[in-house]
C-alpha positions as CSV (number, residue, x, y, z in Angstrom):
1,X,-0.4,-8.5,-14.1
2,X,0.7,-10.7,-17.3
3,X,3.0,-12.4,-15.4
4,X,1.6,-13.0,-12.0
5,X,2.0,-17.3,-13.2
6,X,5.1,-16.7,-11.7
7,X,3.5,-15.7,-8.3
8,X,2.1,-18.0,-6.0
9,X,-0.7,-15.2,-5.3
10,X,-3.0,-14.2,-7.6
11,X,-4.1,-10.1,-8.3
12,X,-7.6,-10.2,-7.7
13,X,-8.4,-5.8,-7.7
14,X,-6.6,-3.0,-7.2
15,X,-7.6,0.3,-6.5
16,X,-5.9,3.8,-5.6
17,X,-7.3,7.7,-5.2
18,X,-6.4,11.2,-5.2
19,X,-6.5,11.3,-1.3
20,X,-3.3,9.0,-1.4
21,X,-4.7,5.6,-0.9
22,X,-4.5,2.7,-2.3
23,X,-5.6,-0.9,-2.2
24,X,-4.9,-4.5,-3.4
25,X,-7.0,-7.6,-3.1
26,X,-4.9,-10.9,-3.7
27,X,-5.8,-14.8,-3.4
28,X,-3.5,-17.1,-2.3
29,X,-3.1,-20.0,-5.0
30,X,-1.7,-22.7,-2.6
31,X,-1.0,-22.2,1.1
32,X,2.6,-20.1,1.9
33,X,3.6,-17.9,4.7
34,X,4.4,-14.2,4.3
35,X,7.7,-13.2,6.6
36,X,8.0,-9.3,5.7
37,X,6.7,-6.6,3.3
38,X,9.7,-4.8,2.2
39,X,10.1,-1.6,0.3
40,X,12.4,1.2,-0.3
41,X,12.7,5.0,1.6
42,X,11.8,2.6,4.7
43,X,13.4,5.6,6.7
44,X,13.0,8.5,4.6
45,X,9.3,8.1,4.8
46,X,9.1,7.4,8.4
47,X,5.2,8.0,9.4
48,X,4.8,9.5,6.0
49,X,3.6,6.0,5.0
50,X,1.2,3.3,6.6
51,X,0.6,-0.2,5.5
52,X,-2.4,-2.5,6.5
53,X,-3.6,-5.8,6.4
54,X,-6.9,-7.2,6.6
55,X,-7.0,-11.1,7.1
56,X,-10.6,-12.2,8.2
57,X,-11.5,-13.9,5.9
58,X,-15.2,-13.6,6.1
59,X,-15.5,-10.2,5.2
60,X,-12.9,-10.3,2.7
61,X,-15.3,-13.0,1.2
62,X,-18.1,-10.7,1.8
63,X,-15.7,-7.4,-0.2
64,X,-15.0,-10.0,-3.2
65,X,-18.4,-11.2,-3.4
66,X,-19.5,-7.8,-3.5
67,X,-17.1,-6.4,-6.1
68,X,-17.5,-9.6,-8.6
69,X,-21.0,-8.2,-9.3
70,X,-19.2,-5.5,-11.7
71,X,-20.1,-2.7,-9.0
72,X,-19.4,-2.2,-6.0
73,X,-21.3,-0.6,-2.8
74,X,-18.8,1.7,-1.3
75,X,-20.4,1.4,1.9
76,X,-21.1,-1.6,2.3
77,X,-17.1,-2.6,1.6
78,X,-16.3,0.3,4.3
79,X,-18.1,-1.1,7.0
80,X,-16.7,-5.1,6.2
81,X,-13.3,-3.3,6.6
82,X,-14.1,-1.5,9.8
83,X,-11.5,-2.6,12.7
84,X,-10.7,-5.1,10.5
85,X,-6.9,-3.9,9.3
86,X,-3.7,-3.7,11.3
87,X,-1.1,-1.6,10.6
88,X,2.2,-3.7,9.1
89,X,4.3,-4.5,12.4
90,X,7.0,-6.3,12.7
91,X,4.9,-8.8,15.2
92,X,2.0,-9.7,12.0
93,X,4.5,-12.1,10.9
94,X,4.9,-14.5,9.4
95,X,1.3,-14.7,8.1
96,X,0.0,-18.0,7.3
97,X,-2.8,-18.2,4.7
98,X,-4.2,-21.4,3.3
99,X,-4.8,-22.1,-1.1
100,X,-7.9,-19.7,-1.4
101,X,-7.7,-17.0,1.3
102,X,-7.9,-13.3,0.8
103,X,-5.4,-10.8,1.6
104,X,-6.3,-7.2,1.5
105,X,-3.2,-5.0,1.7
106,X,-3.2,-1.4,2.2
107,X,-1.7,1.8,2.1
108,X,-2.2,5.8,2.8
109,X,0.4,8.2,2.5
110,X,0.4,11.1,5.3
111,X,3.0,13.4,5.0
112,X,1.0,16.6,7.0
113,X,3.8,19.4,7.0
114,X,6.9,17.0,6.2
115,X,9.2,18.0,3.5
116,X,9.0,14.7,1.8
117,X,5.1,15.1,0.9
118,X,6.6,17.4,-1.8
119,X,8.1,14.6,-4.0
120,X,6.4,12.1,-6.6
121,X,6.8,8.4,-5.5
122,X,6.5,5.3,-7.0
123,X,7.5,2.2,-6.8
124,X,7.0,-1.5,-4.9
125,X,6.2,-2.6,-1.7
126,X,7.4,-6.4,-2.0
127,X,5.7,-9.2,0.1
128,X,8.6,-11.9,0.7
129,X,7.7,-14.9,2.1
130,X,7.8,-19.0,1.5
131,X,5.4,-21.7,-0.3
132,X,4.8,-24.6,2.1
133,X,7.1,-26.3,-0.3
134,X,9.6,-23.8,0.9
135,X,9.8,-21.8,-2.7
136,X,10.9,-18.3,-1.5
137,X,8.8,-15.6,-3.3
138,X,8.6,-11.6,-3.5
139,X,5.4,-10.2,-5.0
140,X,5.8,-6.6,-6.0
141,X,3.0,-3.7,-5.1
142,X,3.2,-1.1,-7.0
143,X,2.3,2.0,-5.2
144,X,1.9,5.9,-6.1
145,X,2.1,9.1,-4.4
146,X,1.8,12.6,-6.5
147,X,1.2,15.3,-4.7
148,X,-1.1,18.4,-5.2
149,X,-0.8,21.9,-4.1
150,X,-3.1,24.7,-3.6
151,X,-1.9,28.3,-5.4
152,X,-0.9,29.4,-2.0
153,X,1.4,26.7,-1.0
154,X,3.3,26.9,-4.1
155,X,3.7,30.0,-3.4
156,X,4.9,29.4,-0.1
157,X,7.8,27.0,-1.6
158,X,8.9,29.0,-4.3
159,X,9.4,31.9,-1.5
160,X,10.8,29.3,0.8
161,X,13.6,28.3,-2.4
162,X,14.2,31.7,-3.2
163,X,15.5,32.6,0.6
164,X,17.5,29.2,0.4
165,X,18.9,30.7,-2.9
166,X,19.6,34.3,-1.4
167,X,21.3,33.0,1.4
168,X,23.4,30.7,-0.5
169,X,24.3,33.5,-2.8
170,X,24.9,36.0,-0.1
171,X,27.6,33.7,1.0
């Protein structure tokens, strides 16, 4: 990010997928507290999205180590991860970290049969919190969500709008 200077968090790696998951590794450049992640379509999305954390240190240090070769062993990162992450609650905060400590941040978007997994989203989950000098901060995380449908269940839809549009019409 060209103007993460103004952050008092550095971007370390970032990754996403096509299964709707994504990822960010961040350092901490001096020690600060994070109060909240904030983000919009909080209700809308309901269960549709989950954020996680990951804190421990040791395998974080174990993940970065790891992916600073230039490669990375998939594995090997899954297993440092395992029972490792918390979902976002409310009771996570604030979380301390010290100048040099990892944060891995999740998220996976699960929509199942909801009528909101049909739309594209994007846009940023914000972490607000303090420096220890007391400098408040909010560090955007871009995140994505485009959908993808078999043939069938875009045929399904369009039959679904086209009764919506009858009845509407009938009226």
């Amino acid at each position: 990010m060209k103007d993460s200077a103004r952050f008092p968090i550095d971007f370390l790696a970032s990754s996403s997928s096509t299964d709707h998951m994504g990822e960010q590794l961040l350092k901490a450049k001096e020690p600060l507290s994070i109060q909240s992640f904030l983000f919009p379509f909080h209700h809308q999305l309901g269960d549709g999205l989950q954020l996680s954390i990951i804190t421990d240190q040791g395998s974080l240090q174990a993940m970065y180590n790891e992916m600073s070769k230039g490669y990375s062993d998939d594995q090997k990162i899954s297993e440092w991860k395992q029972g490792k992450d918390h979902l976002v609650e409310k009771e996570l905060f604030p979380l301390k970290l010290q100048k040099d400590d990892l944060l891995n941040t999740s998220y996976q978007f699960t929509f199942g049969n909801n009528q909101n997994g049909y739309h594209f989203y994007h846009f940023a989950i914000n972490l607000k919190g303090k420096t220890k000098n007391g400098k408040e901060f909010n560090v955007p995380l871009v995140i994505n969500y485009s959908p993808s449908f078999t043939y069938k269940e875009i045929e399904e839809i369009v039959k679904q709008r086209r009764e919506v549009n009858d009845g509407a019409r009938a009226k």
